[in-house]
C-alpha positions, -999 to +999 in steps of 0.1 A: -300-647+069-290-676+091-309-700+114-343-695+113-372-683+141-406-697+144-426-663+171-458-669+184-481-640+208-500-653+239-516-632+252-511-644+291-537-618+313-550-582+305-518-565+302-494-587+298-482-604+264-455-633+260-434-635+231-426-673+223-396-674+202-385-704+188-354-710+173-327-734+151-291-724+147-278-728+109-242-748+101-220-721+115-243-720+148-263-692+142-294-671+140-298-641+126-316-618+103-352-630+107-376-603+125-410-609+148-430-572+156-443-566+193-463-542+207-454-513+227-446-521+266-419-532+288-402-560+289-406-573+327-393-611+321-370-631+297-365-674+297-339-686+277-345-726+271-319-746+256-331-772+234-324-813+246-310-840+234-298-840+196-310-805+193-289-793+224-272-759+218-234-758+225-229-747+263-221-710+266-241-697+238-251-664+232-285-649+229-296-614+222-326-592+208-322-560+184-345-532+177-347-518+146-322-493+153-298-524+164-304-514+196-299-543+226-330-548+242-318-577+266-293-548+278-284-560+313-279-523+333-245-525+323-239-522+286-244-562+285-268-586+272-286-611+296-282-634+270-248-642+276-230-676+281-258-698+282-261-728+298-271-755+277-287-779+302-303-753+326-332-729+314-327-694+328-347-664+338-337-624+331-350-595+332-336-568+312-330-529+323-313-496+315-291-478+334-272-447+335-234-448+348-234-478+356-266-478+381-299-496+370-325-477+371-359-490+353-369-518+330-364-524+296-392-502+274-400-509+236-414-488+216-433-516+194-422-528+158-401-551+149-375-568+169-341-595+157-338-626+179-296-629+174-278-663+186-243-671+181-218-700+193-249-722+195-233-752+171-246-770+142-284-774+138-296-769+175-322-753+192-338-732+218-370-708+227-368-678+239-394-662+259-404-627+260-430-613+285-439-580+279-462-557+300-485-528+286-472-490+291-443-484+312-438-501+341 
């Protein structure tokens, strides 16, 4: 296991859920291994927030979220993951989808259980959160 995540559920209105993830990269600039469970629903929004000052990730990190089949679910329509090349100064907003042949065609739908927060190239003891706002049913 490397890095470690810190999850916490609010629950934000009636149907809607947010996912705050928390997160510190071990020595080789890393997370990995550590799970948080969700509910059933779809993901309609995703912030990635870089840590500041001393706890700053390494511009161009890399963020992504597993289901227990190892399954993207920050897919991006296209085979990739939203969580892609980071900025480290900016926070950024996604939301994830799937797609067939290359055309998007709904959002992101999880069927509940446990889910892997992955980071990688994030440098030496630094930090983010990750936000995950998920909707009940399928949107």
């Amino acid at each position: 296991m490397a890095g470690v995540i810190v999850t916490s559920p609010i629950k934000m209105k009636s149907l809607i859920t947010l996912y705050q993830v928390t997160w510190v990269s071990d020595a080789a600039g890393t997370v990995s291994g550590s799970t948080f469970t969700t509910k059933m629903g779809t993901i309609v929004a995703v912030e990635f927030i870089p840590g500041i000052s001393i706890t700053q990730p390494d511009d161009l990190y890399d963020c992504d979220c597993l289901d227990a089949d190892g399954i993207s679910v920050f897919d991006n329509g296209a085979g990739a993951t939203i969580g892609a090349n980071l900025s480290n100064t900016v926070a950024s907003h996604a939301v994830p989808m799937v797609g067939l042949t290359g055309v998007t065609i709904y959002r992101r739908w999880h069927r509940g259980g446990p889910l892997q927060l992955t980071v990688a190239n994030a440098g030496d003891t630094n930090s983010g959160v990750v936000k995950i706002y998920m909707a009940d049913g399928i949107i």
